[in-house]
C-alpha positions in Angstrom: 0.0 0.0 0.0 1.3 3.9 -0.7 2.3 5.8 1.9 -0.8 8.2 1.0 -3.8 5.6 1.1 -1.7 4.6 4.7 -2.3 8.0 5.7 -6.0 8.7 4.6 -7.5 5.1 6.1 -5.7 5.3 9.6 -6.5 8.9 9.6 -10.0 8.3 8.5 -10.3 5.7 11.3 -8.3 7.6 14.2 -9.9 10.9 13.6 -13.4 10.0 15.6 -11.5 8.0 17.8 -9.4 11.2 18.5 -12.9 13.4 18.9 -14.4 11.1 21.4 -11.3 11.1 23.5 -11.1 14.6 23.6 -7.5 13.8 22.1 -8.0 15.7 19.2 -4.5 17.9 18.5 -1.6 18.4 16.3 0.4 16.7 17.9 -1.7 13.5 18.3 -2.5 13.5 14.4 1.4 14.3 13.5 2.4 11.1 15.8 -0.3 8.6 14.1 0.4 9.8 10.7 4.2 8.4 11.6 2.9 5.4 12.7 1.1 5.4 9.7 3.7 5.2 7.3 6.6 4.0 10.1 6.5 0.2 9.3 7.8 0.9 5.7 10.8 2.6 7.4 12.8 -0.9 5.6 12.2 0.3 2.6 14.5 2.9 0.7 12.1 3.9 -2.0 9.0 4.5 0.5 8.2 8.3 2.2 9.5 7.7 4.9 12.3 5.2 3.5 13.3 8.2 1.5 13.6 10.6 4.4 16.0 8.3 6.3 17.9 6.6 3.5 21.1 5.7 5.9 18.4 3.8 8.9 16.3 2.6 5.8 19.0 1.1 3.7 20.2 -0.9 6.5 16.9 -2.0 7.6 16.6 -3.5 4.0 20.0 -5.1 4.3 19.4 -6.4 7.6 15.1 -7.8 7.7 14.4 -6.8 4.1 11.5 -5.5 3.0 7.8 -6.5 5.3 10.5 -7.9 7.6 10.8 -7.9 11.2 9.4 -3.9 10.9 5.9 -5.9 9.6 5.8 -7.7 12.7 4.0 -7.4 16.4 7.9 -7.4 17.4 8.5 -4.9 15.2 5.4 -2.8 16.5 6.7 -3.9 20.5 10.0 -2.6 19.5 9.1 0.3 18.0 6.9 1.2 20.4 9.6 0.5 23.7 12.2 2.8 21.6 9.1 5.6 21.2 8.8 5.2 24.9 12.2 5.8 25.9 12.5 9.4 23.3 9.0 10.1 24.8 10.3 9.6 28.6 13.7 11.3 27.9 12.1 14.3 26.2 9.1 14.9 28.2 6.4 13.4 25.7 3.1 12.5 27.1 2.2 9.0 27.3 -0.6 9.4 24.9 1.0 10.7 22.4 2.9 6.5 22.4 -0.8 5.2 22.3 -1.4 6.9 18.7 1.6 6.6 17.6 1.4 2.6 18.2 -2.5 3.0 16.7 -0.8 4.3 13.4 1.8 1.3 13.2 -1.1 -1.2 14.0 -3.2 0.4 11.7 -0.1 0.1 8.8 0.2 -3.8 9.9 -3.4 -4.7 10.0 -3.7 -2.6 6.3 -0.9 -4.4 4.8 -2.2 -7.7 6.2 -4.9 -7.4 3.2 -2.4 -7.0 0.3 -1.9 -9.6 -2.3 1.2 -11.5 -0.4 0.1 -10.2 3.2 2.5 -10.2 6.4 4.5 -12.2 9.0 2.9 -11.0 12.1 5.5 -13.5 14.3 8.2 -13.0 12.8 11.4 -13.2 13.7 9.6 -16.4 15.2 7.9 -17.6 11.9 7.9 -16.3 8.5 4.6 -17.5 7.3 2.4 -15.0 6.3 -0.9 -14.0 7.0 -3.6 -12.5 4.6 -6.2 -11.3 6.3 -8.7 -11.4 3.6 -8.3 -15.2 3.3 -7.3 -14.9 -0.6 -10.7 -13.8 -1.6 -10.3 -9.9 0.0 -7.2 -8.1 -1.1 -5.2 -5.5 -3.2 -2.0 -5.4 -4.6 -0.1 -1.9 -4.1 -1.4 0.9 -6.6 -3.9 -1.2 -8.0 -7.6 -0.2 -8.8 -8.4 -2.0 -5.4 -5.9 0.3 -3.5 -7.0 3.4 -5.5 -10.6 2.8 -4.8 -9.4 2.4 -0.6 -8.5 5.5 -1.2 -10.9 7.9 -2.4 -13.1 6.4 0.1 -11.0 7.3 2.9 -10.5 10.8 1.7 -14.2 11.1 1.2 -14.4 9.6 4.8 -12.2 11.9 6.1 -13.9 15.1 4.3 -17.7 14.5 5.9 -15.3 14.1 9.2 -14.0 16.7 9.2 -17.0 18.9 7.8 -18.7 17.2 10.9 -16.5 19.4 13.5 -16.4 23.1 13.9 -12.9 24.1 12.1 -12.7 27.5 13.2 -13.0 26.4 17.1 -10.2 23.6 15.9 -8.0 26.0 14.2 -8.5 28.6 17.0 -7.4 26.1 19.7 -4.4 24.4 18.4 -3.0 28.0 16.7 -3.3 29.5 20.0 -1.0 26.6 21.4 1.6 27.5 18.5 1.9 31.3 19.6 2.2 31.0 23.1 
């Protein structure tokens, strides 16, 4: 799956979530639109691969691509080192909630491609497709595409569903003070 079709479902998902909690901020949205795209981190050509060629390329070398990142230990291990820069810096603990949300989200999605994912490794490699052969897309496809524009459409009547202005007034006010 693109990076972009990553972002709009697990935004299109997380968004309510985010209203109900009362958990709704920049921040929050910034840090599960890394998870989001964070898994793909082994791969050189992917956004975020391309933003951290050095820590990508090695990734590659050393689980390949929908390796160990593709994983729950990936997602654990991720998650513990996320922890640590959160506790060292100050982060609220919340903020390590959405951003293991967004990875999730990226595992689960990529579970329902074509060739799926090894949720155990490095214990196993078999992988699991979640749409038991019969539900699935293969990465730009017409399937993926169509994901897509949903989740964008999704995301519009979400965000036509909340007052903008008291958003915008809110979390612009946190950026001048």
């Amino acid at each position: 799956m693109r990076y972009r079709t990553h972002l709009a479902t697990t935004l299109a998902i997380s968004l309510p979530l985010m209203v109900t909690s009362d958990s709704l901020s920049v921040e929050s949205l910034s840090i599960v639109a890394l998870g989001a795209v964070f898994p793909d981190i082994d791969e050189p050509h992917s956004y975020i691969g391309r933003r951290m060629i050095g820590i990508s390329n090695s990734m590659k070398v050393v689980f390949g691509h929908r390796g160990l990142t593709h994983s729950l230990v990936g997602l654990f291990a991720a998650i513990f080192i996320f922890h640590l820069g959160s506790t060292t810096f100050g982060l609220p603990l919340e903020l390590i909630y959405w951003f293991a949300f967004g990875y999730f989200a990226h595992l689960l999605q990529d579970s329902f491609s074509k060739k799926g994912i090894a949720w155990l490794q490095p214990f196993s490699k078999k992988r699991f497709q979640s749409g038991f052969r019969l539900i699935y897309y293969t990465t730009g496809g017409i399937i993926e595409t169509l994901l897509f524009v949903i989740a964008i459409l999704f995301l519009i009547q979400e965000m036509l569903q909340l007052n903008l202005s008291d958003f915008s007034f809110k979390y612009m006010n946190q950026f001048l003070h």
